[in-house]
Structures are given as structure tokens and as C-alpha cells.
VEXTOR-462083 format. One line per field, with one value per residue (C-alpha): x, y, z. Coordinates in nm, 4 decimals. Example, Ala and Ser with C-alpha at 12.3 -4.5 7.8 and 13.67 -1.06 7.14 Angstrom:
! VEXTOR-462083
X = [1.2300_1.3670]
Y = [-0.4500_-0.1060]
Z = [0.7800_0.7140]
//
This chain:
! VEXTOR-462083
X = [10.2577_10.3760_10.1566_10.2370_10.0594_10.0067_9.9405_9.9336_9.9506_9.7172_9.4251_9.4151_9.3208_9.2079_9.5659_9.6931_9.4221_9.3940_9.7822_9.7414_9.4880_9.6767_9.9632_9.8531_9.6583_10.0313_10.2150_9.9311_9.9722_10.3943_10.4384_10.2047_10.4407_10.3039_9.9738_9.9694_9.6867_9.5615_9.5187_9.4096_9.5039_9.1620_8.8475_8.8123_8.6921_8.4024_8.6365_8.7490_8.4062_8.2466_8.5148_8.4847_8.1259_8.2017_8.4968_8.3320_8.6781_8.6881_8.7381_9.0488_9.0344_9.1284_9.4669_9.5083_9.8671_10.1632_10.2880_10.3100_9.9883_9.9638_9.8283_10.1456_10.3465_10.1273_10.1738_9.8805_9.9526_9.9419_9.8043_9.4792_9.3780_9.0705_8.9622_8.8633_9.1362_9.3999_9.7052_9.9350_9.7885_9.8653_10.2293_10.2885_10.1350_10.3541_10.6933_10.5348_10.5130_10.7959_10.6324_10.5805_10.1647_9.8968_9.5556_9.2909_8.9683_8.5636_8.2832_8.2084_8.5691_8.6009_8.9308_8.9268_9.2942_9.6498_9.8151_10.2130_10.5172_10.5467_10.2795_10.3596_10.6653_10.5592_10.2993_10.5675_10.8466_10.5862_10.4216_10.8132_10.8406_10.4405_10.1936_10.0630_9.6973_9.4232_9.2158_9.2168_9.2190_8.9067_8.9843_8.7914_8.8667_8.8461_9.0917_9.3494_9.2716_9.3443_9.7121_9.7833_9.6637_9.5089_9.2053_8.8892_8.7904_8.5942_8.3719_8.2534_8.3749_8.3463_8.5373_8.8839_8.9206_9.1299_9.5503_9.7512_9.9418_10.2126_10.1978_10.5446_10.5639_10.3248_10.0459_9.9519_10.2880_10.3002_10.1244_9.8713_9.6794_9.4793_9.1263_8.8012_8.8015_9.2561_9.4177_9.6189_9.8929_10.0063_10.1593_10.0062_10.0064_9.6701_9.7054_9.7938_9.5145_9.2997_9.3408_9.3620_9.0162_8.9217_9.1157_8.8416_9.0294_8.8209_9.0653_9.2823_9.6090_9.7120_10.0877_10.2692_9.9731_9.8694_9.4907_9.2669_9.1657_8.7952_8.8158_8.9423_8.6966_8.3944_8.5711_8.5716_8.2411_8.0593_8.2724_8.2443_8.6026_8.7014_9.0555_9.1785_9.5126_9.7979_10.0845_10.3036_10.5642_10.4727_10.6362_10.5207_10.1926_10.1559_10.2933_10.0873_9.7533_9.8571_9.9090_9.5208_9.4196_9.1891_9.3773_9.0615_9.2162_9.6039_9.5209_9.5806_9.2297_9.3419_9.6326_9.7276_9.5250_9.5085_9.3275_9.4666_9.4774_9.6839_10.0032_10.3018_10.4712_10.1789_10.2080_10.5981_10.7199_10.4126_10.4624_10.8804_10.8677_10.5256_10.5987_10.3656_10.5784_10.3216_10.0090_9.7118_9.5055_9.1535_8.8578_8.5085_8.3999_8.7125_8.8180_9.2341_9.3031_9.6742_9.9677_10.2822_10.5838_10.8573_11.0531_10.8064_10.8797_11.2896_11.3075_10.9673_10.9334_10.8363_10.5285_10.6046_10.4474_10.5296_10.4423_10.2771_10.2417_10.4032_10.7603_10.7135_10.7547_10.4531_10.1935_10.2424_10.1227_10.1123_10.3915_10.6242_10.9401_10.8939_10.7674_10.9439_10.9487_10.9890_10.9330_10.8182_10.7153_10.6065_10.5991_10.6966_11.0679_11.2579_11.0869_11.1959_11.1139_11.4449_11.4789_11.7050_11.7850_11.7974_11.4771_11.3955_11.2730_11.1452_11.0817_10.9999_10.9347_10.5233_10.1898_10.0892_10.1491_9.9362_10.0660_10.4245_10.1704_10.0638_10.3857_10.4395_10.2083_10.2722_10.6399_10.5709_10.3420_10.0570_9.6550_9.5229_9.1875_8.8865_8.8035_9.1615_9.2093_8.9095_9.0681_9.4371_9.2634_9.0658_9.4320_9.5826_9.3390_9.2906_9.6532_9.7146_9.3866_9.2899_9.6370_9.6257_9.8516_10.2110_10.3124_10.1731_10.4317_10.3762_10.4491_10.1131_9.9147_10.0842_9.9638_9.5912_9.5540_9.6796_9.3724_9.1398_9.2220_9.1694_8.8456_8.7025_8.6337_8.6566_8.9098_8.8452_8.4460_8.4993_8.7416_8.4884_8.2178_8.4851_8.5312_8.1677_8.0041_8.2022_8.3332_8.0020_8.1039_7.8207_7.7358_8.0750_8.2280_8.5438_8.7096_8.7030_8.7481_9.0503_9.1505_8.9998_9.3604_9.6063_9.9479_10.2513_10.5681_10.8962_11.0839_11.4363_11.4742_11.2258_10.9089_10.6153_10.3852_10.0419_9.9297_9.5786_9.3710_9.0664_8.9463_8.6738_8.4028_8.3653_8.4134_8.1103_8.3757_8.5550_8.1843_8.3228_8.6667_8.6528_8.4878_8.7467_9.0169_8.9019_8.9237_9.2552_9.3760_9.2100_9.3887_9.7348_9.7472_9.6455_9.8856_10.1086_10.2478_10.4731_10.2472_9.8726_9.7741_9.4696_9.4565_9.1090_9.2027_8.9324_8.9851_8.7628_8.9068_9.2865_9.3835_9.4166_9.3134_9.5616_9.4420_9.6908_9.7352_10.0495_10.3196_10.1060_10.4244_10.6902_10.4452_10.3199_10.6945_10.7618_10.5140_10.5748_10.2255_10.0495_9.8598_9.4766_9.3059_9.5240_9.4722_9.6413_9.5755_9.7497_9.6653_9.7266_9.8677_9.7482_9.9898_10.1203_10.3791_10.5678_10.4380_10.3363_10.5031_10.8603_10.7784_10.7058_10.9444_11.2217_11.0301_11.0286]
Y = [11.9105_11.5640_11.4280_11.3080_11.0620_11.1181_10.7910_10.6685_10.2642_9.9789_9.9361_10.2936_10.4402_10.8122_10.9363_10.7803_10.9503_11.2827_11.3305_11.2706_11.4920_11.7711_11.7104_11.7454_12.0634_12.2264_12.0742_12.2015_12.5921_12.5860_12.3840_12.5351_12.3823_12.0393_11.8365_11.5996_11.4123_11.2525_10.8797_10.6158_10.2040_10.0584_10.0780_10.4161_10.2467_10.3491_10.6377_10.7785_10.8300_10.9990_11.2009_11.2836_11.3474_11.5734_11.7983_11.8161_11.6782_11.4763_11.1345_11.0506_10.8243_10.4852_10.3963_9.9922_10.0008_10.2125_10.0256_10.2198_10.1868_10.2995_10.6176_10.6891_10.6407_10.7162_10.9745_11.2203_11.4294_11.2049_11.2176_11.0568_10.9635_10.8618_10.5594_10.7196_11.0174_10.9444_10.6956_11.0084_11.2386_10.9264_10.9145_11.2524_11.2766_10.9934_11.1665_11.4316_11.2829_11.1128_10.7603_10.4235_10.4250_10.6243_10.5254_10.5010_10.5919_10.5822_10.7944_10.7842_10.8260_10.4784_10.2726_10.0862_10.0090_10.1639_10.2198_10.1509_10.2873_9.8682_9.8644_10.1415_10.0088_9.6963_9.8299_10.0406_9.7734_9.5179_9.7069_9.8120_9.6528_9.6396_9.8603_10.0826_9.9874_10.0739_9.7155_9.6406_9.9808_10.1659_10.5204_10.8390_11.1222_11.3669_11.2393_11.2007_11.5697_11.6475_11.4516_11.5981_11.9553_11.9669_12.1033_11.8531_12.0304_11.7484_11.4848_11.3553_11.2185_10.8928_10.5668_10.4232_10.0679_10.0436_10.0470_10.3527_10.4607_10.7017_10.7354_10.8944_10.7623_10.7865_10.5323_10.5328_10.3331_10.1824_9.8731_9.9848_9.8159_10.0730_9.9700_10.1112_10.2186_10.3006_10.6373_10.7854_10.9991_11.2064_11.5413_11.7948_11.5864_11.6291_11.3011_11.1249_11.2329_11.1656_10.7662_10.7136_10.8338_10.6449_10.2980_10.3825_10.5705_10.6458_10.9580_11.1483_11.2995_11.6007_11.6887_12.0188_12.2250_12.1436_12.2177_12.0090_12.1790_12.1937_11.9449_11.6806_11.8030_11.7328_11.4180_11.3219_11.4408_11.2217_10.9042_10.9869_11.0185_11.2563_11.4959_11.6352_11.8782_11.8693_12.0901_11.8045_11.6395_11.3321_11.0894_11.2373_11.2794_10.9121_10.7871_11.0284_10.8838_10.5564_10.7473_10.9216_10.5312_10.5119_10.4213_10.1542_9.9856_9.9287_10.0144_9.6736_9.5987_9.4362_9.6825_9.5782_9.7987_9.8741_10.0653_10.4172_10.0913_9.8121_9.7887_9.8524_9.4853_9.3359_9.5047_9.5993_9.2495_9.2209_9.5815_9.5594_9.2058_9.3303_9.4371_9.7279_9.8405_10.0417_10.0038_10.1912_10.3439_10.3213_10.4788_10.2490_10.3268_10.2354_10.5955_10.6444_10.8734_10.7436_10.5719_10.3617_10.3132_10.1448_10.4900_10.5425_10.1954_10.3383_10.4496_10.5642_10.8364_10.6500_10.7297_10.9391_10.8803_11.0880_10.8158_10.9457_10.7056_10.4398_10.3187_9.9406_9.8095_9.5406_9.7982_10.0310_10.0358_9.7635_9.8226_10.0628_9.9016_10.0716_10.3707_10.6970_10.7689_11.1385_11.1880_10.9937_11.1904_10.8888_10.9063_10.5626_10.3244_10.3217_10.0471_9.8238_10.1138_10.0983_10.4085_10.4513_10.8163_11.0211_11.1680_11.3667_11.1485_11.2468_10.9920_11.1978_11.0286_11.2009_11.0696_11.1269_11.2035_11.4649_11.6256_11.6916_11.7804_12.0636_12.1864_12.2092_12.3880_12.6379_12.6428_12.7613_13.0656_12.8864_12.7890_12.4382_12.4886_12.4145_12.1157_12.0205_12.1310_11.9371_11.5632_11.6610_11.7194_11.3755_11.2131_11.3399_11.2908_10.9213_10.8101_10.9446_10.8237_11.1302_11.2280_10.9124_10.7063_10.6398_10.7839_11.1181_11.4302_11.8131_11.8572_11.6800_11.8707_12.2092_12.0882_12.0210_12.3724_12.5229_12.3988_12.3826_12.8396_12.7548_12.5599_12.7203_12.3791_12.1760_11.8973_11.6332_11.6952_11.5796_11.3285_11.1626_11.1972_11.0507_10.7271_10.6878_10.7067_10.4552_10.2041_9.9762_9.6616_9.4686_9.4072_9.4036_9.0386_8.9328_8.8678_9.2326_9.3233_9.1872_9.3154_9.6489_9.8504_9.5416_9.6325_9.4028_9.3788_9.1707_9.0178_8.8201_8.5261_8.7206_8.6524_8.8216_8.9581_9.1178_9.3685_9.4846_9.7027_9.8265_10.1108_10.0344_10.1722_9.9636_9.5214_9.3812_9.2786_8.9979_8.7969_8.7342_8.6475_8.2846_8.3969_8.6770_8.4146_8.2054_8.4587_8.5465_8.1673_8.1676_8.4836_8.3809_8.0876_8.2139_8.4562_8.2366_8.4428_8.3682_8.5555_8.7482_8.9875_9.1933_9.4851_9.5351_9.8869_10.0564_10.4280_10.4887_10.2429_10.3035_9.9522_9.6868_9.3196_9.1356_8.8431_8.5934_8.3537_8.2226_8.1539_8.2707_8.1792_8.3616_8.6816_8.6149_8.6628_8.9757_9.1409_8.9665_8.8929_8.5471_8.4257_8.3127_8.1455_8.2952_8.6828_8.8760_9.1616_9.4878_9.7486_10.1191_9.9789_10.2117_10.2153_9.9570_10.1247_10.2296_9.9763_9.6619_9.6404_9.6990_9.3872_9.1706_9.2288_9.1697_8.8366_8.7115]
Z = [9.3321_9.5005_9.7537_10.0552_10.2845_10.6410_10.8092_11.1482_11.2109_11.1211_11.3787_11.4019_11.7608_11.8275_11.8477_11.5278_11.3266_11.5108_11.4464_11.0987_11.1138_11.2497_11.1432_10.7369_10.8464_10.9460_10.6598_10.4171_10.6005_10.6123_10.2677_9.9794_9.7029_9.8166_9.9211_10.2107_10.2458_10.5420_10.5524_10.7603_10.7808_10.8880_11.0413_11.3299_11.6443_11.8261_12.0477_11.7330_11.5222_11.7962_11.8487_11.4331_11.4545_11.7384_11.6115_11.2822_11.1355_10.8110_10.8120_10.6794_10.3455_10.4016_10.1927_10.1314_10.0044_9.8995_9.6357_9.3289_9.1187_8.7248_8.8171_9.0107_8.6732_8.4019_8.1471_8.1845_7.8834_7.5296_7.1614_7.0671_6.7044_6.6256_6.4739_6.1079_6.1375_5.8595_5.9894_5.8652_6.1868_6.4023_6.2711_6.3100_6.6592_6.7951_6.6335_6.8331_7.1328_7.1292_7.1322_6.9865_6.9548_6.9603_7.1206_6.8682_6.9798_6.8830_6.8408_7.2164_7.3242_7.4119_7.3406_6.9774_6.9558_6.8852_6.5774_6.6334_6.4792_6.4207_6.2101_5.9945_5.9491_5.7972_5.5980_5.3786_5.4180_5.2732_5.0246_4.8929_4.5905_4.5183_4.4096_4.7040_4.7694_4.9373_4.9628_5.3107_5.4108_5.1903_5.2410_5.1735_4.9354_5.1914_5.3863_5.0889_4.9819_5.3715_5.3811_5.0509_5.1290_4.8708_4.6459_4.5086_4.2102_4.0335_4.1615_4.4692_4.8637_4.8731_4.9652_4.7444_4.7648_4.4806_4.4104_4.3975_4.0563_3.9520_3.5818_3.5115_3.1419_2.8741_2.9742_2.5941_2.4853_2.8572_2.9674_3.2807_3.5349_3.5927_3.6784_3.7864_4.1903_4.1902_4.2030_3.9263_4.0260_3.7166_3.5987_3.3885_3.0692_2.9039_2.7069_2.9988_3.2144_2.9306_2.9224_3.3083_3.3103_3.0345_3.1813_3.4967_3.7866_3.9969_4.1142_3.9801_4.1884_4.0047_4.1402_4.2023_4.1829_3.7957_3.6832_3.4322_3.0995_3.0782_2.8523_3.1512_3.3733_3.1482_3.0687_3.4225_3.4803_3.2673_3.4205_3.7543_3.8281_4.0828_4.0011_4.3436_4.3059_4.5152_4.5340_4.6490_4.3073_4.2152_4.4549_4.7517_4.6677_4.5658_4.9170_5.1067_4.9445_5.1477_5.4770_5.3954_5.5094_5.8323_6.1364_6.1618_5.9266_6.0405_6.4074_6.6356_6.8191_7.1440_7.3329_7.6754_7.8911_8.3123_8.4795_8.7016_9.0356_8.8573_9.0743_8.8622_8.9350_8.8050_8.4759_8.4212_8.2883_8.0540_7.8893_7.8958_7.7070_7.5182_7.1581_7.2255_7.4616_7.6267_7.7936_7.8413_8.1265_8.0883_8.3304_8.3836_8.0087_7.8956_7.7739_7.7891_8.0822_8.0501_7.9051_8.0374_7.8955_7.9304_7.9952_8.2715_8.4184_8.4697_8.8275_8.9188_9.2176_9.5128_9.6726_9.9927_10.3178_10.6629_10.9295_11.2665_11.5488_11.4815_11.3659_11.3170_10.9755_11.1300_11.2417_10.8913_10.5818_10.3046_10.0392_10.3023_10.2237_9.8651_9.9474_10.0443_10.3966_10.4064_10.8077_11.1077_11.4465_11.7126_12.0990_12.0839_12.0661_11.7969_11.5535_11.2762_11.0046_10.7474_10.5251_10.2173_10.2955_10.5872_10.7282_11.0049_11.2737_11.5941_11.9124_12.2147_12.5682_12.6090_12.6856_12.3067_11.9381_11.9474_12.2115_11.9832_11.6766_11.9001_11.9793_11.6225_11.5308_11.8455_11.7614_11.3863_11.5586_11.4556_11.5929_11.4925_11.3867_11.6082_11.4503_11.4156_11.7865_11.9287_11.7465_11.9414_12.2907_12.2290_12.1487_12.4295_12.6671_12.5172_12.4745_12.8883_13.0154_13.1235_13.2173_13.4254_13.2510_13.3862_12.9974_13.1065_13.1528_13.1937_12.8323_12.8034_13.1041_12.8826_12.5513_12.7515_12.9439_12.5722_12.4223_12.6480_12.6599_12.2521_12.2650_12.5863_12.7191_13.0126_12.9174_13.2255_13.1510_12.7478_12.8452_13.0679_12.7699_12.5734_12.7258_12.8671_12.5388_12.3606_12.6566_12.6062_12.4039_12.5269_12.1273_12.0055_11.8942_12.0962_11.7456_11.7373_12.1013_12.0690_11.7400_11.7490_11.8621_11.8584_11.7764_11.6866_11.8686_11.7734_12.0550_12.0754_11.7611_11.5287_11.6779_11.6653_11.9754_11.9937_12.2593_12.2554_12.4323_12.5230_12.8027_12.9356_13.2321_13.5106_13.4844_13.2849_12.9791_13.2215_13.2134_12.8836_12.9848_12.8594_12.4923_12.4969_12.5533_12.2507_12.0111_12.1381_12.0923_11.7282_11.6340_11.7541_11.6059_11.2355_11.2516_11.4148_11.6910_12.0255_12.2512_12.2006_12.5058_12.5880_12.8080_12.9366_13.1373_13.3495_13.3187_13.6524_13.8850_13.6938_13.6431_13.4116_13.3825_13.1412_12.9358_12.7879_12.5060_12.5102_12.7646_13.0444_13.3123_13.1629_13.1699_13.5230_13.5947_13.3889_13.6397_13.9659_14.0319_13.9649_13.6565_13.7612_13.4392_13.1547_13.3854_13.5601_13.7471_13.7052_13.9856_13.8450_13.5489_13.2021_12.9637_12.7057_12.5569_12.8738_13.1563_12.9697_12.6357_12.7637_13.0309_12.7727_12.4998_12.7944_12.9031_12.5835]
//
């Protein structure tokens, strides 16, 4: 299923997180092929949380970035060896797969290494024109009558540390290096058996299914030599003794390895240039819940977002330039988001976003649910002021009567509630105040403009005009913006005092009215997006 993310902008308010809210709830009921998953930018402001705790909504998870991350990429599906499994089972399982390593791994699951197609391949290109041995990798009968499918019919398991032989010639007229701890790999010649045992093999490789005489088997008996029969010839049986080795011992100890939140630039160069040409994914106990290749790095799907609220590149999500952006539905201008493709995008002229949410879902025959319901009504009734704000239109007194018949609620009596319970900043700092639902605005040349704003009951916030100010100044300036503005907007007496940092003149002359210490007073004035916004982004 590909997820999608529903997000609404950074310094979310209680419309940008009730839309994605509702609007995931009606993707989730028309699209059952897909999950969309609801997401928030920052921090839900006072408004919003007791709005939450109210509706009984969930509180959407807070997403930091859409850059792609391993997880996005990773294969989920791969081989593991582990670390005392034969190297054969690790050859085969990457041939399998379709890869160049294999994770190795120990008794508790954990990562030990990776045996590579690399290595193999310089074991047997190094060991070409040698004697095949076992020294630096000790390996255990069992595991050579496993590769060989094979049958131990004398002696005991135990560990090889010795060299591998294939005695095709009579050992008898032959020189042989055969010493105690090797394999022998021989036919069914008695005679021949006879003196490898006696030179000190420690086991015997009988090939294409031959069986000692009793005589052999006392033989090797009474010197400890164990006879194993395989109905491999002799070649293969003698190279398949070296693939019985551990994958301890030719495994490489120190892989690249991420975890499922390393961003995928941070990792791509390293594992395309690596000669492992891979990395893997490791959880908290470092067990492999993935792998990356360098296949996986070729044109990975973008991670797809539907953006709510917002259309500025400035006021969305970390990493949106790379994601997908599969739909946007916003109540406000046309922004600076860029797509590659064509999307459907909606702008439409009313009070809120969750007002067009809940034509959606009444235009697909459908009910939001009362928890879902409950989060639009607070939007609306947020975003308009009550229905006060100059934004408001009868699409938003329709969508308000609608669910106030759904909820069987008074909507002017929870709006109220709404905005009495959370309009006390008394304890608030002004570095928040003024941060807490700032958005970002680009004006002529390229340069950048904040607009904040709070509601507020009544006009105990100006006592703190000057502090307010300050924190205004201090947060300009590090972000290095033309202009910062506050709106401090009194739902009761429906007007706003404006605060400015910044060319204080020019915006005095936007609204015809004079600037008195950095403020200005706005009589009946509500909305930033249609009444102050527009003013400013002209002005400037």
C-alpha cells in the first residue's frame, strides 16, 4: 500500500490540523488500495489541544522531514546466514536473491558481518593453484557431510583445521602431504583408503556413493579418522568441503550499516563508491530489518504528501521540493509550491479549509465522524472568528448549520468556549506569542515577510506590547526578514491591534491609518489572509 501524508503548514493552527484530520478520514473511506496518514509540522497551540481533548480526535504524529529516509528504500524481504551456517548456504542464498552479500548474523540475531560474492571470489581465485585448506577457516564435519549431502558412517563431529586432498593416483607410488587433521578425497580403492588413514587424515571423503570394507572401518576406528560418503565424483566433492567453511570465518566484520531514519543523501555516495555495494538496516539491537543497494538507490519513489492549508514552499514541510505532491486543497492564494506533474489543486475563496473538507465528504454521500466532525466545526468557526471574519461566506454558515444538525450542538456556544478557554497567554513567553501561528510570505525582490497572529479576549496582551515588540525584533533579524507583524485580534470587540518590526511607515500607509509606537490599530479588521496579508505583500 503507498502512504500518503496529509499535512497542513508549519506552525500549525486548528484548521491546518483538523483538515488533515478530515481530510485522511475521507481518503482512508473512498481509497482502500492506499493509507494516508495524518501529519502535523509542529507543536498544536493551546486552541487546537483543547479542541483534541474535546472531539476525542487523535493527535496527528508529528513528521520532521520528507526527504527520503532508508526505510523508504530498503529492501524488506532478504536472505540471512548465520555466522556458523556453511559459506555454501550463503552463496546460494545471494544467487537467490539476486545480490552481492548476505548479512551474517549471531546467536541473538544481532549483526556479525556479511559474507560477499567479493570474498568468495578471492578465496577460490587465490587458493587456484594451491591446495584447498581449511586453516583459517576450522570447519566442522557436520557441516561438510551437510554441503556434500552426504552420510558419516565412521567417526565423530568435530572441527577440520587441516588441508583438503584429492588422491586420484595411487598415493602408494605418489609422494603425499597428507598429514594428521586434512581431508582425503578418494574413490573406492581399498589400498588407497588404506594409507591415507595410515598418513593421519583425519577424514575421509568417499565419492560417488562408494562404501568402506569392514576392514577400513575398523582401520579407521582404531585411528580416529572419520569416513563420511558422498554421492558427489571426486572433484566436486573436494571443492564443496571448502564451501562447508563457517561464514565466521570469510564473513567481513565491519559492513556499512544505517538505521530505518538515515536520509538516503547521507548514505548513497558512501554505498555507490563502497565495494560492498550495499548497506544494511539495523533496529536498536542491531538486528538487520533491511538492506540497500545500489539498485535501490536508481530512481526511488518519492514520498507523497497531499498538502492542506497551505501552498507556500516557506510554510511546508522540510524536504518538499523532493517529495511527491499528489494534491493540495487550500482556501488560500496561489503559493510558491512547484510540482513535477500535474495534480489536482483546489484554491477556493472561503472562510476555511475545513469548510471545503466538509463539502467533500458531503459531495461523496458521506458523514464525517463525530470526532472528525467536532475538529471541522472548531476550524471553521476558528479560521472565520465565529463567522466574523471578513473571509467568511455562506458556504461557511452552510458547512456550520450542516454540522451543528450532525453534532446536535450549538455552534456560537462552542465557539465562544473555544476561544475563552485558550485566549489567556498571561504565562506564555512573547518568543512564542509571536511565533505560535506565524506564517511566511514573499513579497517583490525575493524577500521574506512574517504575519502572526493571535485571538485573543479582551486587551491585557498590549501591557506587554514593548516585550512583545522585542521578541519580534529578535526573531526578524535571525531569520533575517524585510518585515515581522503580529496580529493581536480581539474576537469580542472584532478588531485587531497590529504590531510591527520593520518598515513601520510603509505599513502605516498600506492601511491609511497612522503608526503609534510600532501599532496600529485596525477597527473590524480579522483576517490575515484576505484583509492584512494582501496589504502588505502590495506595500512591500
Amino acid at each position: 500500500m503507498a502512504l500518503t501524508y496529509i499535512t497542513g503548514h508549519r506552525n500549525p493552527d486548528t484548521d491546518s490540523i483538523a483538515s488533515a484530520i478530515g481530510y485522511t478520514e475521507l481518503k482512508r473511506r473512498l481509497d482502500a488500495r492506499d493509507d494516508y496518514l495524518a501529519v502535523r509540522l509542529g507543536e498544536c497551540n493551546p486552541q487546537t489541544r483543547w479542541l483534541l481533548e474535546r472531539s476525542g480526535a487523535p493527535e496527528p504524529e508529528l513528521l520532521s522531514h520528507v526527504l527520503l529516509r532508508a526505510s523508504d528504500v530498503m529492501k524488506l524481504t532478504f536472505p540471512l546466514t548465520r555466522q556458523d551456517e556453511p559459506i555454501r548456504q550463503a552463496g546460494l542464498a545471494m544467487a537467490r536473491a539476486e545480490l552481492e552479500l548476505v548479512p551474517v548474523v549471531d546467536e541473538n540475531g544481532a549483526l556479525a558481518g556479511v559474507v560477499t560474492e567479493r570474498a568468495l571470489a578471492r578465496r577460490f581465485i587465490r587458493e587456484s593453484r594451491h591446495t584447498s585448506t581449511l586453516e583459517d577457516a576450522p570447519t566442522r564435519i557436520s557441516a561438510i557431510v551437510e554441503v556434500l549431502g552426504g552420510e558419516l558412517v565412521a567417526g565423530e563431529d568435530r572441527a577440520l583445521a587441516g588441508r583438503v586432498w584429492v588422491h586420484s593416483m595411487d598415493p602408494a607410488k605418489t609422494p603425499s602431504g597428507v598429514s594428521d587433521g586434512d581431508a582425503v578425497v578418494i574413490g573406492n580403492r581399498d589400498d588407497a583408503q588404506q594409507i591415507s588413514i595410515e598418513l593421519g587424515a583425519s577424514l575421509l571423503v568417499l565419492s560417488n556413493g562408494s562404501h568402506p570394507t569392514e576392514e577400513i572401518l575398523k582401520l579407521a576406528a582404531e585411528r580416529g579418522t572419520a569416513i563420511v560418503v558422498s554421492p558427489l565424483d571426486t572433484y566436486v566433492s573436494g571443492r564443496m568441503i571448502t564451501l562447508a567453511a563457517p561464514c565466521l570465518a570469510l564473513m567481513e566484520k565491519d559492513p556499512p550499516t544505517v538505521t530505518p531514519e538515515y536520509l538516503v543523501d547521507d548514505i548513497s555516495e558512501h554505498i555507490k563508491e563502497s565495494h560492498f555495494g550495499a548497506a544494511v538496516v539495523v533496529d536498536g539491537q542491531r538486528h538487520p530489518v533491511g538492506l540497500i543497494t545500489r539498485s535501490d538507490l536508481v530512481a526511488p519513489p518519492r514520498r507523497r504528501v497531499i498538502l492542506v492549508d497551505h501552498a507556500e514552499q516557506g510554510q511546508s514541510v522540510a524536504g518538499i521540493e523532493q517529495a511527491e505532491i499528489v494534491e493540495i486543497l487550500d482556501h488560500h492564494h496561489i503559493g510558491s509550491i512547484e510540482t513535477r506533474l500535474p495534480v489536482t489543486a483546489t484554491f477556493d475563496p472561503v472562510g476555511s479549509t475545513g469548510t471545503l473538507v466538509v463539502e467533500r465528504f458531503r459531495q461523496n454521500g458521506m458523514e464525517p465522524s463525530p470526532p472528525t466532525a467536532t475538529m471541522l466545526l472548531g476550524a471553521v468557526l476558528s479560521d472565520t472568528v465565529i463567522l466574523n471574519s471578513a473571509t467568511t461566506t455562506e458556504r461557511d454558515h452552510a458547512v456550520v448549520e450542516y454540522l451543528e444538525r450532525v453534532l446536535a450542538l450549538d455552534a456560537q456556544a462552542l465557539g465562544r468556549e473555544m476561544f475563552e478557554a485558550t485566549s489567556d497567554v498571561s504565562d506564555v513567553s512573547a518568543d512564542e506569542i509571536v511565533s505560535r501561528d506565524a506564517k511566511l510570505y514573499q513579497v517583490r525582490g525575493g524577500q521574506m515577510i512574517c504575519i502572526a497572529q493571535i485571538e485573543v479576549v479582551g486587551t491585557a496582551l498590549l501591557q506587554r506590547k514593548d516585550e512583545l515588540l522585542e521578541a519580534m525584533r529578535r526573531a526578524r533579524e535571525r531569520r533575517e526578514l524585510h518585515l515581522y507583524a503580529l496580529m493581536i485580534t480581539d474576537v469580542l470587540s472584532k478588531g485587531t491591534e497590529l504590531l510591527i518590526a520593520g518598515d513601520t511607515a510603509s505599513v502605516a500607509r498600506a492601511f491609511g491609518t497612522p503608526a503609534q509606537d510600532s501599532q496600529l490599530e485596525l477597527p473590524g479588521v480579522m483576517s490575515r489572509k484576505k484583509e492584512v496579508a494582501p496589504k502588505l505583500m502590495a506595500a512591500l
